[in-house]
VOBA-1610 file (N, C-alpha, C; in pm, whole numbers, padded with zeros to 5 digits, always signed):
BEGIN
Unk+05833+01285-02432Unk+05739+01359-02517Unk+05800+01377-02655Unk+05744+01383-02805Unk+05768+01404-02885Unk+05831+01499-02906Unk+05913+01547-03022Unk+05951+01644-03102Unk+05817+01766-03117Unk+05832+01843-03069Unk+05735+01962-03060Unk+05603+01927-03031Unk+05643+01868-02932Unk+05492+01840-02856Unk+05469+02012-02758Unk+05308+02038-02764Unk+05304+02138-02699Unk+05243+02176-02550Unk+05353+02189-02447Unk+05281+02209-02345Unk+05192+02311-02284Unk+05216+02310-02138Unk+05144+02399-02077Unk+05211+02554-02105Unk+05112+02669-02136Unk+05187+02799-02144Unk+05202+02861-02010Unk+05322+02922-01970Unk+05371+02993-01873Unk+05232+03056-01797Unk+05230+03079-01714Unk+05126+03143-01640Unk+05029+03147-01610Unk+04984+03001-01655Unk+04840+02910-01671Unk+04822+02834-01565Unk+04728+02776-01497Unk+04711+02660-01414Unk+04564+02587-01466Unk+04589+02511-01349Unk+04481+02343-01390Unk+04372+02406-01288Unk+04285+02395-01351Unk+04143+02420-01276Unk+04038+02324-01294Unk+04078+02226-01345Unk+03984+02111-01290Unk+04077+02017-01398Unk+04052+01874-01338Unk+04097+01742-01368Unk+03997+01665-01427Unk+04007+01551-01476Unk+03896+01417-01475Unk+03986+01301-01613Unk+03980+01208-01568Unk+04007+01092-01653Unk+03859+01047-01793Unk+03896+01074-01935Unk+03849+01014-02007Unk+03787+00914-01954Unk+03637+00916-01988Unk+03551+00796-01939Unk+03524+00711-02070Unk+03482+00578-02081Unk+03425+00457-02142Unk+03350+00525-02264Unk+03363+00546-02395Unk+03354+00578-02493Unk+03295+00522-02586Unk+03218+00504-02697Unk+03258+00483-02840Unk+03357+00490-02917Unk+03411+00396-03008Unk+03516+00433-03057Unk+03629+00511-02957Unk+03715+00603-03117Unk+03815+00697-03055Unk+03754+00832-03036Unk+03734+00881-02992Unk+03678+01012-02946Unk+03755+01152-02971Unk+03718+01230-03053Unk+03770+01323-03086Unk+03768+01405-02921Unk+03846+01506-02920Unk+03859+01606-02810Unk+03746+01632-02788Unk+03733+01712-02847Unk+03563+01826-02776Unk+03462+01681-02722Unk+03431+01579-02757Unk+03320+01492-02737Unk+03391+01424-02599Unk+03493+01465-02622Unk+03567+01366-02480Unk+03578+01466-02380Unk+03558+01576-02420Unk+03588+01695-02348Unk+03391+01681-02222Unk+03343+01683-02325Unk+03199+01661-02320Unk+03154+01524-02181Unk+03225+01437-02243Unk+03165+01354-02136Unk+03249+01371-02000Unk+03370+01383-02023Unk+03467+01368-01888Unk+03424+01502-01792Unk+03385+01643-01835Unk+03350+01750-01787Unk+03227+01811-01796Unk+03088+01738-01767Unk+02981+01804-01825Unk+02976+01912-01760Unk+02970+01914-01650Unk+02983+02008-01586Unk+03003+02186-01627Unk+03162+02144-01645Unk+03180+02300-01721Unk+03173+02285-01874Unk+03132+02179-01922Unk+03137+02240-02083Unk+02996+02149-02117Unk+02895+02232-02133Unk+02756+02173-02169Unk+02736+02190-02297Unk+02823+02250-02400Unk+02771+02230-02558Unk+02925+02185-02595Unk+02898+02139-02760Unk+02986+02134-02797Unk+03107+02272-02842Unk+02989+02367-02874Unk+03064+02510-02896Unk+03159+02540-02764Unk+03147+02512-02654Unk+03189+02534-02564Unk+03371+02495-02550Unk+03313+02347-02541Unk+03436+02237-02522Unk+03513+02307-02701Unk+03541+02322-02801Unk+03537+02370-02947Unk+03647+02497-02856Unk+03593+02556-02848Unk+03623+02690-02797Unk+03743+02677-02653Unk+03727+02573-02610Unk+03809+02581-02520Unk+03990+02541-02540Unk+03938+02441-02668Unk+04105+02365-02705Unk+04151+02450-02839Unk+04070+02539-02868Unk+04131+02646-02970Unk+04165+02752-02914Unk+04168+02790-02786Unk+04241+02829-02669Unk+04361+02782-02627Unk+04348+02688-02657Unk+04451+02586-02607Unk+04468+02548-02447Unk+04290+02531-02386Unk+04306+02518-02240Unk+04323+02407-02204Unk+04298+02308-02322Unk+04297+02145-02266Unk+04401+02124-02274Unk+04465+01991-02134Unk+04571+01914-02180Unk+04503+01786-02177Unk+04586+01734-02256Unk+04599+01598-02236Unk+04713+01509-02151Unk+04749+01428-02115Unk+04831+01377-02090Unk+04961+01507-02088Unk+04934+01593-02012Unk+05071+01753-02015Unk+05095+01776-02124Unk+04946+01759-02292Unk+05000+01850-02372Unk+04887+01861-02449Unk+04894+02014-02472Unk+04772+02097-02538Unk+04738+02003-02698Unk+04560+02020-02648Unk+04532+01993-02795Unk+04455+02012-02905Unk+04416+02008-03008Unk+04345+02068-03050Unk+04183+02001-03067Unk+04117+02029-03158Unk+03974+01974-03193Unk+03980+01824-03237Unk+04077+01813-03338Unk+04106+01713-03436Unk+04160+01582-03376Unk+04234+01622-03222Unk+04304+01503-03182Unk+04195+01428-03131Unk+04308+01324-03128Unk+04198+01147-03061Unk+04244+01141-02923Unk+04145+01066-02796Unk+04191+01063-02674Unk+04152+00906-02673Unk+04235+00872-02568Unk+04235+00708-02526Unk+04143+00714-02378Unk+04050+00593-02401Unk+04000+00583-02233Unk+04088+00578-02134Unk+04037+00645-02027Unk+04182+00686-01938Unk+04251+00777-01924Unk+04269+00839-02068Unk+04398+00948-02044Unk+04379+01097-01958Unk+04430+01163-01900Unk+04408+01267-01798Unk+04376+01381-01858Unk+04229+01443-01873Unk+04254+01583-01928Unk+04221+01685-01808Unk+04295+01738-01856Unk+04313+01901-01782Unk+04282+02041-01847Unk+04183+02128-01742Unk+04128+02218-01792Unk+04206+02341-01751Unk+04300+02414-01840Unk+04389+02489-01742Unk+04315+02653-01788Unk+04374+02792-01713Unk+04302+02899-01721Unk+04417+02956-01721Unk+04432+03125-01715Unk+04523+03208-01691Unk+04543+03218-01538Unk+04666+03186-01465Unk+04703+03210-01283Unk+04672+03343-01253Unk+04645+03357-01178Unk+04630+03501-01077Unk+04621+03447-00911Unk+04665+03553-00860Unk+04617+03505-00710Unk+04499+03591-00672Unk+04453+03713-00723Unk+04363+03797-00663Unk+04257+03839-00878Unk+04181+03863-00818Unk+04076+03850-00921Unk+04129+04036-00985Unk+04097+04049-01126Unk+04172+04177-01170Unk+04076+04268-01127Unk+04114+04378-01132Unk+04108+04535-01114Unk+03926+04514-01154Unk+03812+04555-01098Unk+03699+04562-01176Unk+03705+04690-01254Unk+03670+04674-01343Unk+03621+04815-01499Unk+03469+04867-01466Unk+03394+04779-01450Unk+03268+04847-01377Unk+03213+04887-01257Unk+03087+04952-01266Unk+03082+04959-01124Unk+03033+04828-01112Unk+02983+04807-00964Unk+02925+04697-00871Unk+02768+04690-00940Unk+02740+04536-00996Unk+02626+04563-01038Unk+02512+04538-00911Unk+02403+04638-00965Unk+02326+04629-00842Unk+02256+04484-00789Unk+02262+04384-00839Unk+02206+04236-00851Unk+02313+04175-00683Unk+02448+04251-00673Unk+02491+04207-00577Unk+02419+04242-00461Unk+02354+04298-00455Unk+02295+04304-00329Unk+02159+04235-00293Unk+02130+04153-00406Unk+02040+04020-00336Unk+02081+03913-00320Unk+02217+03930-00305Unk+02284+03753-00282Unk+02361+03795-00156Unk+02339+03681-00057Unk+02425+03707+00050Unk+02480+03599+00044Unk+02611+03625+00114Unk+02720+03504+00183Unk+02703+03456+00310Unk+02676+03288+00260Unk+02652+03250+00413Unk+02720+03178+00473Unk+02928+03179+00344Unk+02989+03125+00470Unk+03143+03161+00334Unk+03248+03197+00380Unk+03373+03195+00311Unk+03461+03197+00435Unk+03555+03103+00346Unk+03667+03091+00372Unk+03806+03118+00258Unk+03931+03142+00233Unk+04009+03128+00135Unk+03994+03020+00045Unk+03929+02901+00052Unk+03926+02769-00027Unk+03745+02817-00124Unk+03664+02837-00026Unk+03549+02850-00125Unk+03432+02926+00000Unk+03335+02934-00082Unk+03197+02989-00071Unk+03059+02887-00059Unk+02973+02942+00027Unk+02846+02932+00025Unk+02767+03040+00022Unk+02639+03080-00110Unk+02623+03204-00124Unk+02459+03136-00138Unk+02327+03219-00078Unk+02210+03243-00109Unk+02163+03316-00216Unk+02122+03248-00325Unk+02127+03268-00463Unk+01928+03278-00454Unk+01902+03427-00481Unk+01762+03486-00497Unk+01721+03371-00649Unk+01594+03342-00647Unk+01464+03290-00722Unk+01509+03418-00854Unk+01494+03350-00960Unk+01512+03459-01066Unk+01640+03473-01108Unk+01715+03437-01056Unk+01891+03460-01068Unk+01922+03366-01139Unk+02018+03358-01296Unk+02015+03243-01339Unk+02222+03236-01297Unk+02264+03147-01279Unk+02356+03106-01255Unk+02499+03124-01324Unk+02467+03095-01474Unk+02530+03118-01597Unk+02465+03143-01714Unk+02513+03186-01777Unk+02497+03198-01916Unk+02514+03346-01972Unk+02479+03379-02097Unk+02497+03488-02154Unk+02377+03574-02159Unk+02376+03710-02173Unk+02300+03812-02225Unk+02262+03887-02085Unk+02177+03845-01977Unk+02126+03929-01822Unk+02253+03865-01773Unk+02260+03951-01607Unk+02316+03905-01529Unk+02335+03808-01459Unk+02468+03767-01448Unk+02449+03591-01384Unk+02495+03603-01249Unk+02459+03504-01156Unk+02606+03462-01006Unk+02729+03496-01070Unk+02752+03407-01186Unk+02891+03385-01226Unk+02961+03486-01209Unk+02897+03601-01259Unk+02938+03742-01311Unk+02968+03812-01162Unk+02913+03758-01083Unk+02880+03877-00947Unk+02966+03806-00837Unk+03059+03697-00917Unk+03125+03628-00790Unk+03255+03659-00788Unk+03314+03743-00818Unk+03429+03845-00783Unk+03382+03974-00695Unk+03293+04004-00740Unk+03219+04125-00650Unk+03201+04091-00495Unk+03140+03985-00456Unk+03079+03929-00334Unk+03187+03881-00224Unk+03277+03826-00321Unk+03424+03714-00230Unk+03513+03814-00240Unk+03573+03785-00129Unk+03732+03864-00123Unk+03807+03770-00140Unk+03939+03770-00224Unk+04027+03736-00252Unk+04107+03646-00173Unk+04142+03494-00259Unk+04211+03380-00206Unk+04339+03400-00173Unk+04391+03392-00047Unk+04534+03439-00041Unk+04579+03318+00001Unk+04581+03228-00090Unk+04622+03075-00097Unk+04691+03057-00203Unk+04793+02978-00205Unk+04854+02889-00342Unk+04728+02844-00433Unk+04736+02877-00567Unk+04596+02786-00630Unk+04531+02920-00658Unk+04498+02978-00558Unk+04355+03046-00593Unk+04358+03100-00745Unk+04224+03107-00787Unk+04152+03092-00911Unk+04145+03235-00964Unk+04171+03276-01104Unk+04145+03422-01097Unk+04001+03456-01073Unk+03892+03396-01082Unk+03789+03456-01077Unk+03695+03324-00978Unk+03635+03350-00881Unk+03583+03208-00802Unk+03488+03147-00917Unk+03436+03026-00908Unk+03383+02905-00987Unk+03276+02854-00908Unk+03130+02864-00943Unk+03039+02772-00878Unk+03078+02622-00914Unk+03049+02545-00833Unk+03079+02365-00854Unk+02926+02347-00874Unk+02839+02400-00889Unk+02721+02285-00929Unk+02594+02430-00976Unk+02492+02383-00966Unk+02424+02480-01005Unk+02253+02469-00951Unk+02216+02556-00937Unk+02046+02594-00920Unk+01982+02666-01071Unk+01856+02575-01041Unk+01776+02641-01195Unk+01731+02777-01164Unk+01774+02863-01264Unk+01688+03032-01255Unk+01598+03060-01161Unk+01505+02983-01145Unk+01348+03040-01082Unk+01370+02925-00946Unk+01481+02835-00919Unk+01527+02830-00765Unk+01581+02916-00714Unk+01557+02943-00601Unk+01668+02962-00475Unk+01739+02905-00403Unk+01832+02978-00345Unk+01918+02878-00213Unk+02062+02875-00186Unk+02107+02797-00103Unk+02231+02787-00155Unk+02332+02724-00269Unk+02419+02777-00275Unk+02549+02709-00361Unk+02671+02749-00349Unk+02761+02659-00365Unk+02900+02671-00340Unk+02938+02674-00454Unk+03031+02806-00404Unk+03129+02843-00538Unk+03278+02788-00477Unk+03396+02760-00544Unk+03535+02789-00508Unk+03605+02867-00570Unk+03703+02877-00454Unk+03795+03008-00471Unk+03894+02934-00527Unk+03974+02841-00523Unk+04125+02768-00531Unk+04057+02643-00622Unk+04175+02604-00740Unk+04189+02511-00773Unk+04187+02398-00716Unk+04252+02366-00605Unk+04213+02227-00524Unk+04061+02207-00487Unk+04050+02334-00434Unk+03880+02290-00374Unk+03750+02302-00490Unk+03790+02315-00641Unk+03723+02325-00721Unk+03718+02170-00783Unk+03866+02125-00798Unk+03908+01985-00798Unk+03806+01876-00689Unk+03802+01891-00553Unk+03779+01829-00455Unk+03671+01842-00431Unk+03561+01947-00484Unk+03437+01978-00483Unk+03354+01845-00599Unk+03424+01892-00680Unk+03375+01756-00819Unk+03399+01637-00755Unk+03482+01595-00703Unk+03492+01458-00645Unk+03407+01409-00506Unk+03366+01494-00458Unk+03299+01511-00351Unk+03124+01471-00404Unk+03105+01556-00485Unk+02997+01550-00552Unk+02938+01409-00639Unk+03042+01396-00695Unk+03087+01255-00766Unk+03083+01134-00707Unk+03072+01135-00596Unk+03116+01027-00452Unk+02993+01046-00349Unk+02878+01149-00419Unk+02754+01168-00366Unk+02776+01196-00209Unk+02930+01307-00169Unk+02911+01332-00025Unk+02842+01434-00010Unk+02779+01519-00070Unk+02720+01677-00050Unk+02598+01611-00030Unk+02527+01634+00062Unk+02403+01675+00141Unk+02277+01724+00107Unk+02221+01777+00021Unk+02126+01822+00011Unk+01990+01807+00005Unk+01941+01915+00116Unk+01756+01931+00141Unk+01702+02055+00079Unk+01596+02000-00010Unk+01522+02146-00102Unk+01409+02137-00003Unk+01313+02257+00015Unk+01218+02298+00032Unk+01148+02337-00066Unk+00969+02270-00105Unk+00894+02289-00191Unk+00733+02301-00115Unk+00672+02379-00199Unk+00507+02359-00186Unk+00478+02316-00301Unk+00358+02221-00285Unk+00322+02121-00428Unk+00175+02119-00416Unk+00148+02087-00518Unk-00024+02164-00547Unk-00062+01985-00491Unk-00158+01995-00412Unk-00264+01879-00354Unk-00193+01806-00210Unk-00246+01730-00154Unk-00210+01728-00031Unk-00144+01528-00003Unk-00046+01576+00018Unk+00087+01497+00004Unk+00100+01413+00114Unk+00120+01338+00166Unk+00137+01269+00305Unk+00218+01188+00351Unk+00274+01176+00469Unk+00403+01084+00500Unk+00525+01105+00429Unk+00576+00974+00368Unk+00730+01034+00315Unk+00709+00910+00200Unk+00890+00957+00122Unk+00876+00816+00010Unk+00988+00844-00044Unk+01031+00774-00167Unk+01143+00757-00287Unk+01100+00721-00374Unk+01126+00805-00452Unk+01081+00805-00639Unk+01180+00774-00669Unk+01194+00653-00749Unk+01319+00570-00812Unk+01275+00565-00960Unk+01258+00703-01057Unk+01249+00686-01189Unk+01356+00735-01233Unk+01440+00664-01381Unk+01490+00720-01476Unk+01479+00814-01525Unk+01549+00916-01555Unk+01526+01023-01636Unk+01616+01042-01755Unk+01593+01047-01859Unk+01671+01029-01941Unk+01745+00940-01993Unk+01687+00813-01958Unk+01775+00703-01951Unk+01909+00689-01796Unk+01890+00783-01754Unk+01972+00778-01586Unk+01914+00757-01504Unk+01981+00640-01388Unk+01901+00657-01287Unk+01888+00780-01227Unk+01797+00786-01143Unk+01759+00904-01045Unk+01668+00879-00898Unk+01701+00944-00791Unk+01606+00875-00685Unk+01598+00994-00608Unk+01485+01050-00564Unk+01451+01135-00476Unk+01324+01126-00399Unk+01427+01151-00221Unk+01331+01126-00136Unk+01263+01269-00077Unk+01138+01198-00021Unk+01038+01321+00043Unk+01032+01334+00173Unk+00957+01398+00260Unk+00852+01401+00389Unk+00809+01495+00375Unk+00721+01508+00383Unk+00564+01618+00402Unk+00585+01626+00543Unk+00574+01833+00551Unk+00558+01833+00672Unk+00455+01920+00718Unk+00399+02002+00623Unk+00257+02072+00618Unk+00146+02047+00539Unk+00074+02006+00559Unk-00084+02068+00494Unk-00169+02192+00528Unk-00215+02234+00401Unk-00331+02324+00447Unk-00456+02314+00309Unk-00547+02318+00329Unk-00656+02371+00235Unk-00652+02506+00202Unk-00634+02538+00063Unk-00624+02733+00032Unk-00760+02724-00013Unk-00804+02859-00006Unk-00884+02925-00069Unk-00911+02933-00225Unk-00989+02988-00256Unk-01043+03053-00499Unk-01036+02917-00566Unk-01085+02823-00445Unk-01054+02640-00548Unk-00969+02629-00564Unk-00838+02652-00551Unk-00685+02538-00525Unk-00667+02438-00473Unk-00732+02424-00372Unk-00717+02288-00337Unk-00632+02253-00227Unk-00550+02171-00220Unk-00487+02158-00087Unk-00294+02214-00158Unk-00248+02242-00043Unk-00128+02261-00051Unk-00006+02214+00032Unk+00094+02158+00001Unk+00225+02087+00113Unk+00325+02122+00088Unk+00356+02145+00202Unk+00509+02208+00204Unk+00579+02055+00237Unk+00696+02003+00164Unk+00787+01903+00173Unk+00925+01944+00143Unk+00962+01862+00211Unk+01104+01847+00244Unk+01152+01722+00136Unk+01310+01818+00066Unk+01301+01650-00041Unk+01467+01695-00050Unk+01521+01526-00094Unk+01653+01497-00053Unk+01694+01442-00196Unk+01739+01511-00263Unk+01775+01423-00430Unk+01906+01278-00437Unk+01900+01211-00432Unk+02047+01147-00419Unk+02095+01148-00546Unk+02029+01164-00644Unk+02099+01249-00808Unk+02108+01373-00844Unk+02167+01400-00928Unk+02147+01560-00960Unk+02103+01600-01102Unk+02022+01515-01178Unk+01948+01511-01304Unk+01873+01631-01300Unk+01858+01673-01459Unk+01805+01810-01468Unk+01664+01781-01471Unk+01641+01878-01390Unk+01497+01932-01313Unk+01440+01798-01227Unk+01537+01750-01177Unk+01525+01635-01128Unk+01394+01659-00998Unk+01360+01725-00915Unk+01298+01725-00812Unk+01173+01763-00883Unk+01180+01846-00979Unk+01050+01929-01053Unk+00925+01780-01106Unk+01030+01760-01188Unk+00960+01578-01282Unk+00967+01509-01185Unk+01050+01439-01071Unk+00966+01369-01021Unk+00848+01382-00916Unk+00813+01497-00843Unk+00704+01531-00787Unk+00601+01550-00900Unk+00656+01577-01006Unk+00523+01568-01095Unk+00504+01448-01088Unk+00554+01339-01152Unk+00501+01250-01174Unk+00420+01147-01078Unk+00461+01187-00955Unk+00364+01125-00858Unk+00214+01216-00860Unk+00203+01285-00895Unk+00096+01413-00940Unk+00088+01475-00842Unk+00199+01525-00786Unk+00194+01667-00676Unk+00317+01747-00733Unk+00238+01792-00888Unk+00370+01939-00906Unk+00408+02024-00811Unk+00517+02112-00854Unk+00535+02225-00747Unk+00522+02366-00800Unk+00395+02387-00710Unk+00364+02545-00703Unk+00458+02650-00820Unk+00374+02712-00916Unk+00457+02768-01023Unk+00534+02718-01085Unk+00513+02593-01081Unk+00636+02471-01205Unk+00517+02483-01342Unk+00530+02573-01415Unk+00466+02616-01529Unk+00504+02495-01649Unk+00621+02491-01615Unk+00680+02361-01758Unk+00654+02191-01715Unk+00600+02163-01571Unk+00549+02013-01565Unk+00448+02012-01522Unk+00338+02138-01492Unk+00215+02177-01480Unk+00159+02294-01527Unk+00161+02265-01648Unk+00117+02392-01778Unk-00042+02465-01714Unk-00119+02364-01671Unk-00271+02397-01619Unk-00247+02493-01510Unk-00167+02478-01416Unk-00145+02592-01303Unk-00081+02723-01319Unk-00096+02773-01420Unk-00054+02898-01416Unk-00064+03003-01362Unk-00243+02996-01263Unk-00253+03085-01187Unk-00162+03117-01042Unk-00066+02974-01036Unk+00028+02967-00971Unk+00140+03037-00932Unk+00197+03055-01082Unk+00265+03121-01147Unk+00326+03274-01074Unk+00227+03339-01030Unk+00270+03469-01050Unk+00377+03487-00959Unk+00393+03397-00799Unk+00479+03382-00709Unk+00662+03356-00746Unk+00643+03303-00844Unk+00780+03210-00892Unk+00739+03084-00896Unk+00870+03055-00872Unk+00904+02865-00819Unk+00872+02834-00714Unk+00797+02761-00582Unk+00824+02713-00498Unk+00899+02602-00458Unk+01033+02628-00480Unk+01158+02562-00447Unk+01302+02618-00424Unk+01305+02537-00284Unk+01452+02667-00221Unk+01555+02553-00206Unk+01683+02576-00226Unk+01782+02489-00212Unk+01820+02549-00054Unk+01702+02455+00081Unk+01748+02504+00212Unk+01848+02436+00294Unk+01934+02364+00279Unk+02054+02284+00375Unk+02152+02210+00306Unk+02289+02268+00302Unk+02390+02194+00281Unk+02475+02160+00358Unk+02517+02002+00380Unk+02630+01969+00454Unk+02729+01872+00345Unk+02862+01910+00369Unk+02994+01841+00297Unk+03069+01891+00389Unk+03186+01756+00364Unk+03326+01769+00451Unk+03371+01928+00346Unk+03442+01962+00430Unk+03551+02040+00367Unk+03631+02011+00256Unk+03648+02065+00142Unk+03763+01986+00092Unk+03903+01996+00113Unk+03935+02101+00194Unk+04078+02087+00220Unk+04101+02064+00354Unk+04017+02117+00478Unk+04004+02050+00601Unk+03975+01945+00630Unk+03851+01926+00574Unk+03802+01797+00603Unk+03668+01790+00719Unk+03678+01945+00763Unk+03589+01944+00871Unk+03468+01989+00809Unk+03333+01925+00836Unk+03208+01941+00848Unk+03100+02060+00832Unk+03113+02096+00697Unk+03037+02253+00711Unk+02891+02227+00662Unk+02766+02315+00720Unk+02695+02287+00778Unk+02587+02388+00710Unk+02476+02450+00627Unk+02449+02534+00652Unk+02304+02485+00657Unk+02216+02603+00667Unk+02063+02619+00621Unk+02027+02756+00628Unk+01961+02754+00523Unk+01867+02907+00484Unk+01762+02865+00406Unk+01675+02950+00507Unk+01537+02931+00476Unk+01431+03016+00376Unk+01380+02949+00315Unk+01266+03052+00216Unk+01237+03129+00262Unk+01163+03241+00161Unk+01125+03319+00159Unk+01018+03323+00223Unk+00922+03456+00308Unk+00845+03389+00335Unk+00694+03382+00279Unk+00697+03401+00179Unk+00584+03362+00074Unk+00556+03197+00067Unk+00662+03106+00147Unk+00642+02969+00117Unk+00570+02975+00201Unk+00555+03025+00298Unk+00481+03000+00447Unk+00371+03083+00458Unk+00354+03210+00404Unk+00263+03297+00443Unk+00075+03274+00419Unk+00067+03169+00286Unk-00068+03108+00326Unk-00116+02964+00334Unk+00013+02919+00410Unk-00005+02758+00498Unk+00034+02821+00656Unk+00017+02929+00658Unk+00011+02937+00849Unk-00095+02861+00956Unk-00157+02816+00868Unk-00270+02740+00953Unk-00288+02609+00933Unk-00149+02573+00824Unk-00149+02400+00836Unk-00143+02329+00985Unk-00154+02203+00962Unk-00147+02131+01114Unk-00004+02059+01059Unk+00053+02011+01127Unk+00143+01936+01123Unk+00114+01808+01098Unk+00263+01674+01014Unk+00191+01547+00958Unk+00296+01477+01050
//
């Protein structure tokens, strides 16, 4: 290493990894920061903010905005170490008590995340915020000062999601994900009456994307709505609002999807009809098979009780 090259500061660890991907040109930090981690850094203010911190490494050494990265080179997102999350200053906000845990271990979480709950961000209350409150403390090498969701649900979904507790399984969660081993079945009702099964293989954004269906209820509602289906759908991408746009575009929006069926608003007043109901992934540090499902609310069901089965 150079003459005052600057490393890692004392008391810090790596909370997530990823190799510089295939670029333009030389890529300043933050833009490289951007593609290798969308994940945790979705603006540029973000990634900006993080290496004037000095959380990025590069190749084991901090850097700033200005530097250049090579395709390939290893960046690392490091944080302040702790083994147990600090002292809380507030009380318990009351929002914790519509999220339940539906599975921890010392490595990570699966938590039922209420319709309305937005995940991250600033100004109301997030998961993010309420996930020291909910988990008890990693008494593992690694563990994270504060647990970390690995992926995310839109505001006006429900369902599950996994947070981690430890650096490895926050590491091993992204790669997992990345390698398309996580599992997932949403539950939706969609305005008109849907039948059999299928795969929508459209682009979004210029990305591929493919999500499959099966219909497993019909019913005719009542006040002229029309018909209604409850389906079962399996994303094999994770593109934003990926399940929303493509059930639209076959023209069976979903129930209270106000932004890809502006005309249904009388829809609306329920929420979203969409629950993130079944996850299965290996473990990431066992390796063994975890398993869950939780089911909607029951407003998904309460006026298709008299569907027939397809």
């Amino acid at each position: 290493m150079a003459k005052g090259a600057r490393r890692m500061r004392r008391g810090y660890e790596v909370v997530e990894e990823a190799k510089v991907p295939a670029m333009e040109g030389g890529a300043r930090m933050p833009q490289a920061l951007l593609a290798a981690m969308p994940d945790r850094f979705e603006t540029m203010t973000a990634a900006r903010k993080a290496c004037r911190r000095c959380e990025i490494l590069v190749e084991g050494e901090t850097t700033r905005c200005g530097d250049r990265v090579k395709i390939g080179d290893t960046i690392r997102w490091i944080r302040r170490s702790s083994n147990a999350p600090r002292p809380m200053c507030r009380p318990e906000p009351p929002e914790t008590k519509l999220v339940e845990v539906a599975y921890e271990d010392d490595h990570l979480a699966v938590l039922v995340k209420p319709r309305g709950l937005a995940v991250q961000g600033r100004g109301k209350t997030t998961l993010q915020q309420l996930l020291p409150y909910l988990l008890q403390p990693a008494h593992v090498q690694g563990a994270l000062h504060r647990p970390h969701h690995v992926h995310r649900l839109d505001m006006p979904t429900g369902g599950l999601l996994i947070a981690a507790k430890t650096q490895a399984s926050i590491r091993e969660m992204g790669i997992l994900f990345h390698e398309r081993q996580v599992q997932k079945r949403y539950r939706a009702v969609v305005i008109g009456c849907l039948e059999g099964e299928g795969t929508i293989d459209r682009p979004l954004r210029g990305q591929e994307a493919q999500t499959t269906y099966r219909a497993v209820k019909q019913q005719r509602v009542g006040n002229g709505h029309g018909w209604r289906t409850i389906v079962d759908v399996w994303p094999a991408t994770g593109r934003y609002h990926q399940i929303r746009r493509h059930l639209a575009s076959i023209g069976h929006p979903i129930v209270g999807d106000d932004e890809y069926c502006p005309r249904q608003r009388h829809d609306s007043s329920n929420g979203l009809f969409l629950w993130a109901a079944e996850v299965v992934f290996p473990h990431p540090i066992t390796g063994r098979t975890v398993a869950l499902v939780s089911e909607p609310p029951p407003c998904f069901h309460e006026d298709l009780h008299d569907a027939h089965d397809t």
